[in-house]
Backbone as CSV, one residue per row, in Angstrom:
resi,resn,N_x,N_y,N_z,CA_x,CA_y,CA_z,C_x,C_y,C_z
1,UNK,74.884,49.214,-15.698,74.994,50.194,-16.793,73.768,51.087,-16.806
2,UNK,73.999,52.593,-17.494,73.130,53.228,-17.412,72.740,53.828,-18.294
3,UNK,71.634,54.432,-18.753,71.485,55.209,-20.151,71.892,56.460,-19.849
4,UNK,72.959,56.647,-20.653,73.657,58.064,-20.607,73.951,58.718,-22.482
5,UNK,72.935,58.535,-22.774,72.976,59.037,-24.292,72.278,60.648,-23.936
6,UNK,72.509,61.939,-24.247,71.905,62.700,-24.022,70.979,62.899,-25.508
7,UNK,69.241,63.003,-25.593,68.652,62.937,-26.811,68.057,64.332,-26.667
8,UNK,68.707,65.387,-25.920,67.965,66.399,-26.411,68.473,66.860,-28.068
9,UNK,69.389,66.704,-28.875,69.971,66.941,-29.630,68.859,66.031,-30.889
10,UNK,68.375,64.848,-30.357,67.958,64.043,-31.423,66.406,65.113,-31.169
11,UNK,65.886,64.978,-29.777,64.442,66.040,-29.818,64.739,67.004,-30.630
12,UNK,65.728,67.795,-30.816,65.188,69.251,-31.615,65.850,68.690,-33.521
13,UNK,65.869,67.486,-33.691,66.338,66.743,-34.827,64.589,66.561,-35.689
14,UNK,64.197,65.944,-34.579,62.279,65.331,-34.954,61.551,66.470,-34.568
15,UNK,61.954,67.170,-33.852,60.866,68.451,-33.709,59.920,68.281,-33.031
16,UNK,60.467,67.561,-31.758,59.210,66.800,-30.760,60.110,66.849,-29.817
17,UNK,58.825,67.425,-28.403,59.863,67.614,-26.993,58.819,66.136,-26.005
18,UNK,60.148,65.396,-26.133,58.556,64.712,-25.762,58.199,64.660,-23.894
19,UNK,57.414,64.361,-23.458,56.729,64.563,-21.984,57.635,63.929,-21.349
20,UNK,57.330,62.099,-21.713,57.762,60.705,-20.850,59.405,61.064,-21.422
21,UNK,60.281,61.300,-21.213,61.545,60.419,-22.066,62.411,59.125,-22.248
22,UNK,61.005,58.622,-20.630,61.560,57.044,-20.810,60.938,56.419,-22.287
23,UNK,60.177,56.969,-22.399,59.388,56.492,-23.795,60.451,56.630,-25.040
24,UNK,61.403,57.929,-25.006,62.413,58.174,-26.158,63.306,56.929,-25.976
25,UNK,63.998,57.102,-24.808,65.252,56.283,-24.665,64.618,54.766,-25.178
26,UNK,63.942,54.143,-24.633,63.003,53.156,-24.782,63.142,52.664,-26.254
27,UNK,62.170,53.556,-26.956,62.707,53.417,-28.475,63.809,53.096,-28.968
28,UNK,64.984,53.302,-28.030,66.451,52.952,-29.263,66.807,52.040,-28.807
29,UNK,66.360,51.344,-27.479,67.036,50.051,-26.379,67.040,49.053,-27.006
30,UNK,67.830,47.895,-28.242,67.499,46.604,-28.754,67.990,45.673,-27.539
31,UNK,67.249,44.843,-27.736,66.823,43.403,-26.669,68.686,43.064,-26.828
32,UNK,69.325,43.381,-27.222,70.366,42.283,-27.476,70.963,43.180,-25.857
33,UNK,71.648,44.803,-26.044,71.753,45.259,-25.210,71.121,44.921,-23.248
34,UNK,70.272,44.456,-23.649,69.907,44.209,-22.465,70.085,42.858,-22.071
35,UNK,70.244,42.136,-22.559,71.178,40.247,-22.975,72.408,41.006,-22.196
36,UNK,72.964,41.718,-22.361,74.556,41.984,-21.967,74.340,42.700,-21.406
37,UNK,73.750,43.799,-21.363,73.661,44.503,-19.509,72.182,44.655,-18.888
38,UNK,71.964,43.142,-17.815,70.883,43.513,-17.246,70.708,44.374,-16.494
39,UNK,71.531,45.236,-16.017,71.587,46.106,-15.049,71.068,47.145,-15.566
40,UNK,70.843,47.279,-16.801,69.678,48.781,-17.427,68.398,48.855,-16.803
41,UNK,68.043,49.497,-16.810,66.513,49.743,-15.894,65.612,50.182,-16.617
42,UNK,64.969,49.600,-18.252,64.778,49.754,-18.663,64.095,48.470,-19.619
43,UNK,63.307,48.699,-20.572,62.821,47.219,-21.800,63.072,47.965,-22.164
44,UNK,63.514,47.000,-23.590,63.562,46.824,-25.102,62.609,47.541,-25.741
45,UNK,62.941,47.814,-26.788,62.011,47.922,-27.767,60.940,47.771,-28.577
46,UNK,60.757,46.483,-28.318,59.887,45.895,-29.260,58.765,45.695,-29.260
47,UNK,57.973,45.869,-27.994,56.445,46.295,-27.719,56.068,47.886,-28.389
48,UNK,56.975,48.801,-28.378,56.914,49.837,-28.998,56.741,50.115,-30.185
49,UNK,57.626,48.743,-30.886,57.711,48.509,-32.069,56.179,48.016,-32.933
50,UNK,55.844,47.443,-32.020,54.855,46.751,-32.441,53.409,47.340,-32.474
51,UNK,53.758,48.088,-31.404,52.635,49.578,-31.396,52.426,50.364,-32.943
52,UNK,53.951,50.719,-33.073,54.565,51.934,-34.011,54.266,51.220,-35.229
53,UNK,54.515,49.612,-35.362,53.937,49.163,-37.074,52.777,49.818,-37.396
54,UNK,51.847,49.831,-36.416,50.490,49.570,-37.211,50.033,51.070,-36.856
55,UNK,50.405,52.178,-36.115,50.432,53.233,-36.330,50.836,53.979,-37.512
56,UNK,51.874,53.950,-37.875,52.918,53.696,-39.363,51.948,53.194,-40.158
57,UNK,51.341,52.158,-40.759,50.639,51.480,-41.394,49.158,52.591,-41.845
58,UNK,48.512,52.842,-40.584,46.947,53.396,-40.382,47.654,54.897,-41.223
59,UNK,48.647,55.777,-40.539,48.830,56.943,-41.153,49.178,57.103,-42.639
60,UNK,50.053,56.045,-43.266,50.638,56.228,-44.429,49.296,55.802,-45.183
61,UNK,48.734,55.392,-44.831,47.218,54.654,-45.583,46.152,55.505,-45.607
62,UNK,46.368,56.645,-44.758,45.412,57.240,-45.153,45.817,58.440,-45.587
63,UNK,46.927,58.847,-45.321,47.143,60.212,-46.691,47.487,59.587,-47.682
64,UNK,48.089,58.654,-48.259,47.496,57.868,-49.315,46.259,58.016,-49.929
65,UNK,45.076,57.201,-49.239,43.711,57.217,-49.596,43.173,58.725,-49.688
66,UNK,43.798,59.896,-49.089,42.560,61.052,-48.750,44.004,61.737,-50.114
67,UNK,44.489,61.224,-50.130,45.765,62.207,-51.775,45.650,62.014,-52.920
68,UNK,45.320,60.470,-53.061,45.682,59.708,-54.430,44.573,59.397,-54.502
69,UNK,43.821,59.450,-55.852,42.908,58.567,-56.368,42.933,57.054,-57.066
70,UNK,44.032,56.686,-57.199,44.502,55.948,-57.812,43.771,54.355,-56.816
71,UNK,43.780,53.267,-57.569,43.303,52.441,-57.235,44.063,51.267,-56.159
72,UNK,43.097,50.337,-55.357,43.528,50.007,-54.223,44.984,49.333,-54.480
73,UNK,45.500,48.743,-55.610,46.427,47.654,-55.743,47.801,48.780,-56.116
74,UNK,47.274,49.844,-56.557,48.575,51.017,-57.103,48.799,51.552,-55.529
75,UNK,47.891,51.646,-54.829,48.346,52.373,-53.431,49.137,51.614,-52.251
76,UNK,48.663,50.161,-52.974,49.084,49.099,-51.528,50.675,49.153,-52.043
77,UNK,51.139,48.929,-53.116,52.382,48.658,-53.668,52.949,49.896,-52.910
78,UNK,52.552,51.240,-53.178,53.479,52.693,-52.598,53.657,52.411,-51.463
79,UNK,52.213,52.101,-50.370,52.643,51.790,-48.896,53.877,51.100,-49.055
80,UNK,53.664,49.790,-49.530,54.997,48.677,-49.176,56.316,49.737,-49.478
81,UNK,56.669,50.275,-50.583,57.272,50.941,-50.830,58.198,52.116,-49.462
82,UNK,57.220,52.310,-49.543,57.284,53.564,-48.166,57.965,53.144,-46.804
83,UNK,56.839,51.566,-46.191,57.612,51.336,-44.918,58.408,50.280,-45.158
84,UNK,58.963,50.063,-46.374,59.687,48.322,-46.262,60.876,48.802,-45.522
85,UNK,61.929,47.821,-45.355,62.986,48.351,-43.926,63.986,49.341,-44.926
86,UNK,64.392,48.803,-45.698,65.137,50.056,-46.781,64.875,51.414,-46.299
87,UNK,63.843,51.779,-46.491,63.201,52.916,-46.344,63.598,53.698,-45.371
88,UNK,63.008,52.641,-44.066,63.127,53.162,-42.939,64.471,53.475,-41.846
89,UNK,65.309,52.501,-42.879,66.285,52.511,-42.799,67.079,53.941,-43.365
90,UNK,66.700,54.394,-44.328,67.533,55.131,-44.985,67.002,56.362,-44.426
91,UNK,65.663,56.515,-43.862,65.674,57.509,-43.087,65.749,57.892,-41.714
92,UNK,65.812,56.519,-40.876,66.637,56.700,-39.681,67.994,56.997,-39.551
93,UNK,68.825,56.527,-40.952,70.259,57.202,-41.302,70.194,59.049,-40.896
94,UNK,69.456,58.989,-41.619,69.458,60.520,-42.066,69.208,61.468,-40.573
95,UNK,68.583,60.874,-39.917,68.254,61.261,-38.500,69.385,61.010,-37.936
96,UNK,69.944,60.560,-37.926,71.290,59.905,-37.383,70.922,59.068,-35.733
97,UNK,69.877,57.925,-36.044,69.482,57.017,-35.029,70.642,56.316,-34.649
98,UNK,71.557,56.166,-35.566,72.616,55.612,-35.283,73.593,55.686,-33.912
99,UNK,73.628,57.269,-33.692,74.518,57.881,-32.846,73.475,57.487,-31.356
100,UNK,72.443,56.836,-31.286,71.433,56.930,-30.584,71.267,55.167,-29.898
101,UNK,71.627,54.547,-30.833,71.269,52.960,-30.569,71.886,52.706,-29.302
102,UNK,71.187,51.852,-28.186,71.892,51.043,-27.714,71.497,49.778,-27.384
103,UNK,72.620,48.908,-28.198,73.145,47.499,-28.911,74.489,47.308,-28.248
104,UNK,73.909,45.516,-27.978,75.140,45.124,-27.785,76.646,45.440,-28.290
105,UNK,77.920,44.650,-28.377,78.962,45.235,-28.502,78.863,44.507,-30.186
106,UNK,78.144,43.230,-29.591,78.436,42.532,-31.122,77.362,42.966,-32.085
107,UNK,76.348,43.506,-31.698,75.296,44.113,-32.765,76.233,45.382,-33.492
108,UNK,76.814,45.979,-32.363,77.241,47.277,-32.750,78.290,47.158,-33.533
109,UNK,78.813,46.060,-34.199,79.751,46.041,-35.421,79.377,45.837,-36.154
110,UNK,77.860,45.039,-36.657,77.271,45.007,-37.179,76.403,46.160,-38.359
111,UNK,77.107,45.975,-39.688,76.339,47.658,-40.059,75.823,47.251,-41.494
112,UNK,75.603,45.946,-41.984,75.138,45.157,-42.798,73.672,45.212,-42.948
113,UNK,73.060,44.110,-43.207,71.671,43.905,-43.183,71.308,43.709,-41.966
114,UNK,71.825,43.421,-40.925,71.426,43.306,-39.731,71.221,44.634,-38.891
115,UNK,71.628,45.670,-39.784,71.528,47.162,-38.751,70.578,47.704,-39.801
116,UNK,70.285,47.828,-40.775,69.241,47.831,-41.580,67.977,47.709,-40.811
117,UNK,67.730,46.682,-40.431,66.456,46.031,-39.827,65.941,46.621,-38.587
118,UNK,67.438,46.521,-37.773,67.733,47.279,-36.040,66.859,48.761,-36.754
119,UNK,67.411,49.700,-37.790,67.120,50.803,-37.648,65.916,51.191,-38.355
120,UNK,64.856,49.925,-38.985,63.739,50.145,-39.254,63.253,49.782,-38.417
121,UNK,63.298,49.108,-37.447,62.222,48.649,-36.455,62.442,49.994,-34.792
122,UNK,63.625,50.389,-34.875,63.254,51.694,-34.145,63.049,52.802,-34.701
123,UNK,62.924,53.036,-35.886,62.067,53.986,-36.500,60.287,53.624,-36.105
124,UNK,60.372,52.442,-36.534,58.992,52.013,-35.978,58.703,52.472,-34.222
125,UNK,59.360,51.721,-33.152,59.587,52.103,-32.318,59.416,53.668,-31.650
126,UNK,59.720,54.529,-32.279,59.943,56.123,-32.303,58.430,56.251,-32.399
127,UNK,57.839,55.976,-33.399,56.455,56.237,-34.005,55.801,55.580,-32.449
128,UNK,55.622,54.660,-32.331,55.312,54.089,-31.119,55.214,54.964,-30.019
129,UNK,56.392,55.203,-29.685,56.888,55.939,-28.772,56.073,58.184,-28.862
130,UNK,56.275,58.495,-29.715,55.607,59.491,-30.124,53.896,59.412,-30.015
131,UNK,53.338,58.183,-30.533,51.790,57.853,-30.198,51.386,57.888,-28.722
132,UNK,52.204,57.020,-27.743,52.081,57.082,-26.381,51.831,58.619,-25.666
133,UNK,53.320,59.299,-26.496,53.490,60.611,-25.528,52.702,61.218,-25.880
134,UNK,52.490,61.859,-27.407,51.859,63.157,-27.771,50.158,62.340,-28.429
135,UNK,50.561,61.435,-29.027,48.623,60.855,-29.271,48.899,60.712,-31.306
136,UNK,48.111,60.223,-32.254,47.801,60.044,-33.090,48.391,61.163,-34.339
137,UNK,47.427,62.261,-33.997,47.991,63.236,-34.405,49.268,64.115,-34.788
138,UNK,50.146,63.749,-33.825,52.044,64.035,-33.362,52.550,63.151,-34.643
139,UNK,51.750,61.736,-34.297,52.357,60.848,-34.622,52.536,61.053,-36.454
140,UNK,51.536,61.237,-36.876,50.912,61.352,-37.976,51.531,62.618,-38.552
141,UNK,51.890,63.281,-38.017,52.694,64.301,-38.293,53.839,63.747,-38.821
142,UNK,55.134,63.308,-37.795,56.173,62.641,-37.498,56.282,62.119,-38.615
143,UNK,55.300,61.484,-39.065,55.736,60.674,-40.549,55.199,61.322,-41.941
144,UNK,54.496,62.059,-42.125,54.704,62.901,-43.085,55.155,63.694,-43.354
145,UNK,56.093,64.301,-42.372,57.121,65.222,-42.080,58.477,64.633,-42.700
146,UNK,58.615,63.380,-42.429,59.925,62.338,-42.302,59.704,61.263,-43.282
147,UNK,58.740,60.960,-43.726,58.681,59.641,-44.670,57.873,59.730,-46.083
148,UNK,56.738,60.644,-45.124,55.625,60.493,-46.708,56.721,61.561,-48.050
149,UNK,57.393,62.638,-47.671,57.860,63.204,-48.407,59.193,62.705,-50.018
150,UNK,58.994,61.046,-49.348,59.842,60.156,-50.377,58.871,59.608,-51.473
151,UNK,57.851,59.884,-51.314,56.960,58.753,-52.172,57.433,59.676,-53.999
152,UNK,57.383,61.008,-54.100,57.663,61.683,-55.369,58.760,60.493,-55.777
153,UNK,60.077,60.546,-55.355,61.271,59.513,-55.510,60.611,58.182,-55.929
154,UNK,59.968,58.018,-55.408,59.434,56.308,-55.239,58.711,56.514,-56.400
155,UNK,57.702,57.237,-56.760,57.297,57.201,-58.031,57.480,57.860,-59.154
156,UNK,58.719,58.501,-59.259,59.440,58.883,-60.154,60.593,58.075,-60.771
157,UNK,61.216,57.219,-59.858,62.195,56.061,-59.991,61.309,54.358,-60.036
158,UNK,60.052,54.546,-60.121,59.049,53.279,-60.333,59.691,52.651,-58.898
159,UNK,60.111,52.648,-57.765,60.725,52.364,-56.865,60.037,50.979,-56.018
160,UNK,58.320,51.106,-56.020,57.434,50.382,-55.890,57.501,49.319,-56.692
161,UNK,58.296,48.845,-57.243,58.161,47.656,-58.392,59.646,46.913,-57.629
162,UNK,59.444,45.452,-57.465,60.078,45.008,-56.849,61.761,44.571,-58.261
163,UNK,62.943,44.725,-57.726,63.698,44.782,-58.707,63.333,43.873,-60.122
164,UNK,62.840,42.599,-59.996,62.765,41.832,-61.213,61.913,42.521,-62.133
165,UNK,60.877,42.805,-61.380,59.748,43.605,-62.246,60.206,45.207,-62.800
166,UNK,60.668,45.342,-62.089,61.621,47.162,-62.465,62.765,46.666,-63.875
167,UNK,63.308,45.734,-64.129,64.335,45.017,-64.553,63.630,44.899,-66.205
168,UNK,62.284,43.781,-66.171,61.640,43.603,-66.790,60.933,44.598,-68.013
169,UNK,60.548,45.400,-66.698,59.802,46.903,-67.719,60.733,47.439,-68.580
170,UNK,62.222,47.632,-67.823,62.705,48.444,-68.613,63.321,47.595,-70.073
171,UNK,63.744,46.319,-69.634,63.841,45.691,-71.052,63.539,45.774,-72.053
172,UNK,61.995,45.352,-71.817,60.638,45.487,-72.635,61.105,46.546,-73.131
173,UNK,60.957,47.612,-72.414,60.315,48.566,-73.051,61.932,49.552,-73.871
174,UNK,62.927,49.200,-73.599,63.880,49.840,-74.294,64.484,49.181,-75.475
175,UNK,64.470,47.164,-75.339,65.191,46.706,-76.148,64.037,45.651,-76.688
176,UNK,63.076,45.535,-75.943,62.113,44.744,-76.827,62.683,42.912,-76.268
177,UNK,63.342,42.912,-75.294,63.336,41.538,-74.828,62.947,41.235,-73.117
178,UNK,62.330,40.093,-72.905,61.863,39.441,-71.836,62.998,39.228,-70.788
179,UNK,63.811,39.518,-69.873,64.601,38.966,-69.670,64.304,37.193,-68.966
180,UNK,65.484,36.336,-68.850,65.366,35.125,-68.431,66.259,35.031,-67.239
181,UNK,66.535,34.207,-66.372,67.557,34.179,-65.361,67.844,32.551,-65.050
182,UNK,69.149,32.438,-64.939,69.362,31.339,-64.897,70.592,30.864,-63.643
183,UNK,70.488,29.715,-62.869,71.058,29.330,-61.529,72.280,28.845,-62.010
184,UNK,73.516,29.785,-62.156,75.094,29.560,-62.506,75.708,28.699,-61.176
185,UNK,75.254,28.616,-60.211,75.987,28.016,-59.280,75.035,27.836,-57.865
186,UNK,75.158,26.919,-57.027,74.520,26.028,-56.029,75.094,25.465,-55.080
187,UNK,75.583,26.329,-54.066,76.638,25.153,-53.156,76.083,25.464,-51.616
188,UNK,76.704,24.843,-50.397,76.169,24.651,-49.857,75.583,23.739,-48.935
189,UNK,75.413,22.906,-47.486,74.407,22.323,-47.132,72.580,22.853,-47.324
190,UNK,72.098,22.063,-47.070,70.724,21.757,-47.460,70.103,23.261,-46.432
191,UNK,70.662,23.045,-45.071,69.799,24.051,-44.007,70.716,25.639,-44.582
192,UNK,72.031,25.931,-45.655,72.174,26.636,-45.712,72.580,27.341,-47.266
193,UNK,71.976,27.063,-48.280,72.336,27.193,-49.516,72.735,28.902,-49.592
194,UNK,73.363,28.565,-50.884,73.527,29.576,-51.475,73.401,29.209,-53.173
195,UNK,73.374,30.767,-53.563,72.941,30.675,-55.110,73.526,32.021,-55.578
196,UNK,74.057,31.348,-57.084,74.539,32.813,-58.104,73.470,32.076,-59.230
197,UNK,73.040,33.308,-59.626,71.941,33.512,-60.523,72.274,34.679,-61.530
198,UNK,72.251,34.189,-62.927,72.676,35.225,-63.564,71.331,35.861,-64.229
199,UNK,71.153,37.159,-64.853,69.860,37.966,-65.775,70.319,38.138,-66.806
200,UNK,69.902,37.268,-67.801,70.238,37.425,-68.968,69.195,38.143,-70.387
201,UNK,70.001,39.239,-71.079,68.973,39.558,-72.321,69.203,38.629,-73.383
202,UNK,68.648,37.639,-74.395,68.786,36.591,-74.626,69.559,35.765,-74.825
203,UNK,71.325,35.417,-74.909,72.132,35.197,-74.377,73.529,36.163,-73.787
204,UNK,72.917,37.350,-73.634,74.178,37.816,-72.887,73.705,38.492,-71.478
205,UNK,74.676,37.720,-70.734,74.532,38.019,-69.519,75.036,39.411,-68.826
206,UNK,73.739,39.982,-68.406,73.863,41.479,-67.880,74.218,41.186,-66.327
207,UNK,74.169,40.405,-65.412,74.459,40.555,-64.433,74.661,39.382,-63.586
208,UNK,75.192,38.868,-62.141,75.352,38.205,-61.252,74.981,38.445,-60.261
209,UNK,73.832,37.467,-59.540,73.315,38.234,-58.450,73.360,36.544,-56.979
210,UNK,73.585,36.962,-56.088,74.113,35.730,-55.229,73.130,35.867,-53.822
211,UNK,72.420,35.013,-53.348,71.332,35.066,-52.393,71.229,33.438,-51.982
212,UNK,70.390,33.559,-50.680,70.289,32.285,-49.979,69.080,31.327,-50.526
213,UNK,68.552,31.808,-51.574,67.340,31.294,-52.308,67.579,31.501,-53.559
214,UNK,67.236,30.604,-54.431,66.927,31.406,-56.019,66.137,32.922,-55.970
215,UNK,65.119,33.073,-55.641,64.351,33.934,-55.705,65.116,35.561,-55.352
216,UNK,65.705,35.428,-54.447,66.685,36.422,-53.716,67.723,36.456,-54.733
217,UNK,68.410,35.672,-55.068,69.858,35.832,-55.943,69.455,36.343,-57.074
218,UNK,67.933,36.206,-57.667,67.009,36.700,-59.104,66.951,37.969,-58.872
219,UNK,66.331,38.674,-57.142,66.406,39.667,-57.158,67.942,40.709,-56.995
220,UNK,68.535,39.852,-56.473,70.009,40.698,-56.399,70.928,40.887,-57.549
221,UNK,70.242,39.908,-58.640,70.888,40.061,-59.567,70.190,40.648,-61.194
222,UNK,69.066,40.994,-60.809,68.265,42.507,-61.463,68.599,43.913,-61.227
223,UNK,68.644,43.667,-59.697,69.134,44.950,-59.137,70.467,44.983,-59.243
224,UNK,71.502,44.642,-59.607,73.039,45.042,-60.378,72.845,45.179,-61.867
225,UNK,71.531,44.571,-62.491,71.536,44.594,-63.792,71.224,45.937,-63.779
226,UNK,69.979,46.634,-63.424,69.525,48.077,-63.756,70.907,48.922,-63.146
227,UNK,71.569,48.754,-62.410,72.481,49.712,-61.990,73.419,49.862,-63.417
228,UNK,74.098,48.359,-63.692,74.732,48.115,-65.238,74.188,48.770,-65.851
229,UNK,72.867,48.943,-66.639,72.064,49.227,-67.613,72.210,50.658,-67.392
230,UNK,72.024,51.232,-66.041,71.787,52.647,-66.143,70.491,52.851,-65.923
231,UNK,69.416,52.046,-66.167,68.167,51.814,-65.569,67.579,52.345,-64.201
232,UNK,68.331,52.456,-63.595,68.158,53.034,-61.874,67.072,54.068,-61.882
């Protein structure tokens, strides 16, 4: 098999022509793809990836630090905000990385939380990939061009506050109660639980939220509460 994706269409998408283009293609290659066709002539992703975190990381941190005055614990929360996979996810959508991946047959039905992840970590990847070709600078571009421009959203929608705590504030602060949450259901083997967890304002239950942990089903089930509430 061969890489036959043509990315000049995605180059004039990012606004980067880049030198190497094994470096582009590179970026979208997940390891699974290459599990099922060794015959690509090509690696994976994920050294790229791993490049591109902490590139990603150094840039968003410092137009951060050289923008905001705001203090170290208000800025670390926006970072998280910024690169958690959501994010990166929702703006590799928008790029349409999608039309670009190549994933196995069984990844590629996959469009759940598992392509979520695929398409934050070659967003990462990209960044990677952009540092190699063009240097720091490109790179640093690339993402304030493409990412930093969400943070207004993020702190206009308190977005940085992880759902329980987003959930919480608004309680407080609209109806004057704490919310509580409580484990409606538990089933399951031991290596694979599951949990419904309800959020309750003092006995009426605003929402149902279902996860492989308490902690997760608390958060999935805040985040249906503010949607209920209108809170969003």
């Amino acid at each position: 098999m061969k890489i036959t994706q043509n990315f000049n269409k995605l180059e004039e998408t990012l606004g980067i022509k880049f030198k190497n283009k094994k470096l582009l293609h590179q970026a979208f290659v997940h390891r699974s793809c290459l599990n099922e066709n060794p015959g690509i002539k090509t690696d994976h992703n994920e050294r790229l990836e791993f490049l591109g975190d902490a590139v990603l990381e150094l840039a968003v941190t410092r137009n951060l630090f050289n923008d905001y005055p705001n203090p170290e614990g208000e800025l670390t929360t926006w970072r998280a905000a910024l690169v958690n996979s959501k994010m990166l996810a929702e703006i590799s959508t928008k790029l349409s990385f999608n039309d670009y991946l190549m994933l196995s047959k069984g990844e590629s039905q996959d469009t759940g939380r598992a392509r979520q992840f695929i398409l934050a970590n070659t967003f990462e990847a990209l960044i990677g990939a952009i540092y190699l070709d063009q240097g720091f600078d490109k790179a640093e571009k690339f993402i304030k061009d493409k990412l930093l421009g969400e943070l207004p959203k993020i702190l206009e929608h308190k977005l940085y506050l992880d759902p329980k705590s987003h959930f919480q504030e608004h309680a407080q602060e609209k109806v004057g109660i704490t919310p509580n949450y409580e484990v409606l259901k538990e089933e399951g083997p031991d290596h694979a639980k599951s949990f419904v967890v309800g959020v309750y304002l003092s006995s009426e239950l605003i929402a149902k939220g279902k996860g492989p942990s308490k902690q997760a089903a608390q958060e999935d089930a805040a985040r249906k509460g503010l949607k209920k509430k209108g809170w969003e």
